[in-house]
N, C-alpha and C positions, 0 to 999 in steps of 0.2 A: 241446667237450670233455666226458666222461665228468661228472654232477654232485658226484663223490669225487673230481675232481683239483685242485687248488690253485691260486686266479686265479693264484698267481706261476709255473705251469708253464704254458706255451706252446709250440704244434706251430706249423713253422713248414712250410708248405707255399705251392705255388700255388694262389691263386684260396683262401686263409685267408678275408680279410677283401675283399669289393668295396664303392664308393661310388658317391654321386656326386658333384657339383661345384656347391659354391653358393657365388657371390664374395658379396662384399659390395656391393649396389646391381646384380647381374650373375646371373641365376640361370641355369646351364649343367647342368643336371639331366634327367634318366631321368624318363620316367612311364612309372609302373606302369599295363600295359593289357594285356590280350587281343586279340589281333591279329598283323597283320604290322608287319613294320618301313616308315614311309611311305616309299614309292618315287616323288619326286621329282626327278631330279639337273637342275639349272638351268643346264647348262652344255653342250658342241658334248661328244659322248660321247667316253670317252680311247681309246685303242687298246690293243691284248690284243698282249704280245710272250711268246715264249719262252724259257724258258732252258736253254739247249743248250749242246752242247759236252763236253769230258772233263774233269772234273773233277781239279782236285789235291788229294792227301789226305797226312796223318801218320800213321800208322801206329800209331796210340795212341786206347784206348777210356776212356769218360769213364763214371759212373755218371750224372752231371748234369749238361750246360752253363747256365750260369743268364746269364754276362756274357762279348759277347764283343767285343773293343775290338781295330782295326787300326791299328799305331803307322805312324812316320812311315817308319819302313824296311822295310814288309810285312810284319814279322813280326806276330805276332797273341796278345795276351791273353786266356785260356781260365778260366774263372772255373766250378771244380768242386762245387757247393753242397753235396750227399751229402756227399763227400771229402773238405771243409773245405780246398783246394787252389789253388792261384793256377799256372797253365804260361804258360810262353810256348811259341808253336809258328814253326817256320822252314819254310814251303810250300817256299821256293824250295831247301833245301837236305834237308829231310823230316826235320826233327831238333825233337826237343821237351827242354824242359829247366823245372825247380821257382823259382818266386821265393817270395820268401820263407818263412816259416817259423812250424808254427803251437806259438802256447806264451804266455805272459801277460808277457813281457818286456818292455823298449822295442827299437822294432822287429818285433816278432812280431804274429801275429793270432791270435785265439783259434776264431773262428765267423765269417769271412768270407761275407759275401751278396750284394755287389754292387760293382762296379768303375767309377768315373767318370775322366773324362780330367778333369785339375787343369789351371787354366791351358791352358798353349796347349803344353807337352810333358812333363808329371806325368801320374801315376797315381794315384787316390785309392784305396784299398780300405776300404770299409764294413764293420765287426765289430757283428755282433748282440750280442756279449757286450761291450763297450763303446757305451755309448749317444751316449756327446758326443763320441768322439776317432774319427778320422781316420785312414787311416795314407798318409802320401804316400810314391809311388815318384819316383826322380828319371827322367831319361827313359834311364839304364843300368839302372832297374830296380832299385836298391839304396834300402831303405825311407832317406828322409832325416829324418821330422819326424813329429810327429803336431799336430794340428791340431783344435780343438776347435768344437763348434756353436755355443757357447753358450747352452744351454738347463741344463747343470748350476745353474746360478746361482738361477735361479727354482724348480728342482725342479717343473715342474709336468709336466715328459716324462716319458709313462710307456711307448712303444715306438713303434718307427718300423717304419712298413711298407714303405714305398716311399722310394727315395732319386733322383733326380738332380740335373745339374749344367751351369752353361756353363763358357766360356773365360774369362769376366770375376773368377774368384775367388767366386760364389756356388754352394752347396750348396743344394738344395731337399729338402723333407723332408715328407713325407706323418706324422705324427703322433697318435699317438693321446695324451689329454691324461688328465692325472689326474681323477678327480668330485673332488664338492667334500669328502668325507670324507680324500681322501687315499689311500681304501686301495684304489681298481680303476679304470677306464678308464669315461671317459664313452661313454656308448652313443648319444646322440641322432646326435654328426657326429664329425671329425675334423680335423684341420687342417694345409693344406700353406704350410710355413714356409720363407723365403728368408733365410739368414743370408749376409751376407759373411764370408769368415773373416778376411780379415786383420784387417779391425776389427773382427769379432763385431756390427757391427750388424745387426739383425734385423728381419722385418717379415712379416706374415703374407698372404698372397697372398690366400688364399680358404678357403673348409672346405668339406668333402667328408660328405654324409650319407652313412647306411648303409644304403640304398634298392639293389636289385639289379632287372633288370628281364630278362627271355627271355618270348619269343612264345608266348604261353598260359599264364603265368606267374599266379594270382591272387594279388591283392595280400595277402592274408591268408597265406600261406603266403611269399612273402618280404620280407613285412617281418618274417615271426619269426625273422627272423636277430638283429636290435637285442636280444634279449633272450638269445640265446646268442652272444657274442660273438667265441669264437675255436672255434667248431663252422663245418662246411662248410655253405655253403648249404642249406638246405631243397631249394629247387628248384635241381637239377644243371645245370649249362651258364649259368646265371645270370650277366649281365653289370653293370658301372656303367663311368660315366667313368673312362678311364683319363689317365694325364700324360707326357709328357716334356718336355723343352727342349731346344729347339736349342742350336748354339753360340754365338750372337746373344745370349742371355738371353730369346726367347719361347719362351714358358710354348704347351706344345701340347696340346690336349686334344680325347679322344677318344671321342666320342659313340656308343650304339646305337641308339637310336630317339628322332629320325631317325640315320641312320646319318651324319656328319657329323665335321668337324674345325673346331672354335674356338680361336682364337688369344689369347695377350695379349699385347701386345706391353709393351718393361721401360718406356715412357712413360706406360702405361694404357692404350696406344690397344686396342679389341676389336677383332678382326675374326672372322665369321662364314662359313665355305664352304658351298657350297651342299649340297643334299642328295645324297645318294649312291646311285643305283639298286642294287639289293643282291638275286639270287633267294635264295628262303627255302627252305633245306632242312629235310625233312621228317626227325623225329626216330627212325631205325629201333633196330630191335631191337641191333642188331649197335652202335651208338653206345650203347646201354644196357649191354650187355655190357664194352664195354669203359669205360666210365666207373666201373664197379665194380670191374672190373682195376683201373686205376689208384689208385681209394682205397685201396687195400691194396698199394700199393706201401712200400719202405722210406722213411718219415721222418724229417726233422733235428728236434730238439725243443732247448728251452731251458730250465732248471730253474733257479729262485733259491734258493740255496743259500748259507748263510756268509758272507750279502750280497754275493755275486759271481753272476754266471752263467755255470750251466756247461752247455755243448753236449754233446750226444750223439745217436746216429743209432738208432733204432728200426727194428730190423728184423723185427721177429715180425710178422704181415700183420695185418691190423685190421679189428678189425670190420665190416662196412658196414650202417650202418641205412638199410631201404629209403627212398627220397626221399618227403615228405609230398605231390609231384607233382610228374608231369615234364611239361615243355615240349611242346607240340605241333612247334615247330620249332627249329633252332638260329639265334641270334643274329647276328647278322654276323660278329664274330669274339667269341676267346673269351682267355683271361688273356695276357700281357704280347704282346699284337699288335704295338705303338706301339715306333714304332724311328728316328730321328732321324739322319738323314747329314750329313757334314759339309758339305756343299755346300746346304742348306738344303732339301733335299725330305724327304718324312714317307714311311717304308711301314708302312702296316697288311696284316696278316697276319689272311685270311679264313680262317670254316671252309671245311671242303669235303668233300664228300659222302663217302661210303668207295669209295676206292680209286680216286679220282678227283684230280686235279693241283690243290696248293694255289692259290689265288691271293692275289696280292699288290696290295695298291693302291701306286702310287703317289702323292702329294698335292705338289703344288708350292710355294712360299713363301704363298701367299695361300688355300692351303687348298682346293685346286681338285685333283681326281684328272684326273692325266694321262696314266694308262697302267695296267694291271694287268699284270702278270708271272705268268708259272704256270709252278710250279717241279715238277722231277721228280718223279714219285709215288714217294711214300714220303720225302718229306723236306719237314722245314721252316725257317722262316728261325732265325736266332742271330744274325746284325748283318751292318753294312752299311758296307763300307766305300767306299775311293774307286775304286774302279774294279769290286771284286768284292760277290760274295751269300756269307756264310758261311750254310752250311748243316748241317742234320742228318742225319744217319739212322742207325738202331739196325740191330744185327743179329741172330741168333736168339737169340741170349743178353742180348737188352737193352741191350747195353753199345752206345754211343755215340760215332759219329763226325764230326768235326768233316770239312765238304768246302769248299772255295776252288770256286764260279763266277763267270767273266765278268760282269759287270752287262750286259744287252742295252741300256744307255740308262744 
């Protein structure tokens, strides 16, 4: 951010802040290197299916899909982060309709960013403008409760980036923590935190440094992100471990170099999957061009004001400072890949060349890619449910559609 904006103001975009992952006694961490990603995979190679077929769609355009969660009746939770907007959508009947409501009341959400399944038939929604509270959906979709992390108590939370969840009642929280003055966010690392809510016990999984890493990336150029801390990357397309959970309670984490999925499981146990053959695409002009489109798209921001925060959406295009160096190549994949099915398989969402069919891994329970999926050009994944691929794709106006495929597998 600008050196005249106020630590208490924050843009809140994709790919803000990346890490890595260092547990304690466990180090699952990025190095920073010049080169390719190692192409290893130690495993009988998975098979390449397609995803075909006609799509189902709703008839309603999004400015941002950020969360998208398939309940138990097929209908589908549409999580609008621009909008500040929670939809549900009806594939089988083509009907969309608003839940909740945004406003600072009980019940309401003020800056919704992310959506977790509570239990085994809730809905959690995430509010950026409340730090500790929760807002639970019952499974008719009507807010019943809020629910808190408990980290108000210590005061030592000073924003959260990342959120997930299982079915057992724990919230996982990627956190950034206060220094030790009190008055701004520690820069060395981060921390992803497991509270149970019903008891509010609490327990910190592991911490996440602020190391990014992309092929031809030098180190000096992104590690000066640690010292701007809510500015974009130096180096553009720059990757770190990413997180989710199953609904088991394993912790799944998602490596770039090696390209790779490590596990925790909730007894301790690690487990490591083997590497992942990965080709390296070459970083063309056309991927430069458009990564400077997108920095100057419209942004959500958050401002501390009146000891509350207030949301707002910046639409005036923004500046772009040219990158202090780009990448010779792009990374295996790039911001929120990692996507968790109920049935216990992992898909990462790869780059993919321009104008060429994404591909998708699949990862099995033990972190073993079993298959890749390549999805129609011009579109990418949004979640995963039990039968179908919720997908993307924008139209000439940018505006955003939500599509229902087939799962091939």
């Amino acid at each position: 951010m600008p050196q005249s904006t106020s630590w208490k103001t924050w843009r809140l975009r994709r790919g803000l802040l990346r890490c890595d992952w260092l547990a304690p006694g466990f180090v699952i961490g990025l190095t920073i290197a010049c080169g390719c990603t190692r192409n290893a995979e130690k495993h009988a190679a998975s098979r390449t299916l397609l995803v075909t077929g006609t799509p189902e769609v709703v008839d309603y355009g999004f400015t941002t899909v950020r969360s998208v969660i398939e309940l138990e009746d097929r209908r589908v939770l549409v999580l609008d982060y621009l909008d500040r907007s929670v939809h549900v959508l009806d594939f089988d009947r083509g009907t969309r309709g608003a839940v909740g409501r945004i406003g600072q009341g009980p019940g309401e959400f003020s800056s919704p960013r992310a959506l977790h399944r509570w239990r085994t038939d809730s809905i959690m929604v995430v509010d950026d403008a409340r730090f500790n509270e929760l807002l639970v959906l019952s499974p008719q979709l009507v807010p019943v409760a809020t629910r808190r992390t408990g980290h108000e108590a210590s005061g030592e939370r000073f924003y959260t980036f990342r959120t997930a969840s299982d079915t057992m009642g724990n919230v996982y929280a990627w956190i950034a923590l206060r220094s030790a003055d009190g008055r701004g966010i520690r820069l060395d690392s981060a921390a992803i935190e497991r509270t149970h809510v019903p008891t509010q016990r609490r327990d910190t999984v592991g911490r996440l440094s602020r190391i990014a890493w992309a092929p031809g990336g030098s180190d000096a150029a992104v590690r000066s992100v640690a010292s701007q801390p809510f500015r974009t990357l130096p180096v553009p397309f720059a990757v770190t471990t990413q997180f989710t959970v199953r609904a088991d309670g394993v912790l799944v984490l998602l490596e770039a170099n090696p390209y790779r999925l490590k596990l925790l499981l909730p007894d301790g146990t690690r487990r490591v999957g083997p590497d992942v053959l990965t080709e390296m695409i070459p970083l063309s002009d056309t991927m430069k061009a458009r990564w400077r489109t997108d920095a100057q798209r419209p942004q959500r921001i958050l401002s501390y004001r009146g000891g509350s925060m207030i949301p707002d959406v910046v639409n005036e295009p923004v500046p772009v400072e040219e990158p202090m160096q780009w990448p010779t190549h792009l990374p295996p994949f790039g911001d929120d890949a990692l996507f968790a099915a109920l049935d216990g398989n992992v898909f990462v969402q790869r780059h993919a060349a321009t104008s060429a069919a994404t591909p998708v891994d699949v990862f099995d329970e033990l972190g073993r890619r079993t298959a890749t999926l390549l999805l129609p050009i011009g579109r990418r994944l949004a979640g995963v449910g039990a039968a179908y691929l919720y997908l993307v794709r924008s139209d000439d106006d940018d505006m955003l559609f939500l599509e229902r495929w087939r799962r091939p597998m």
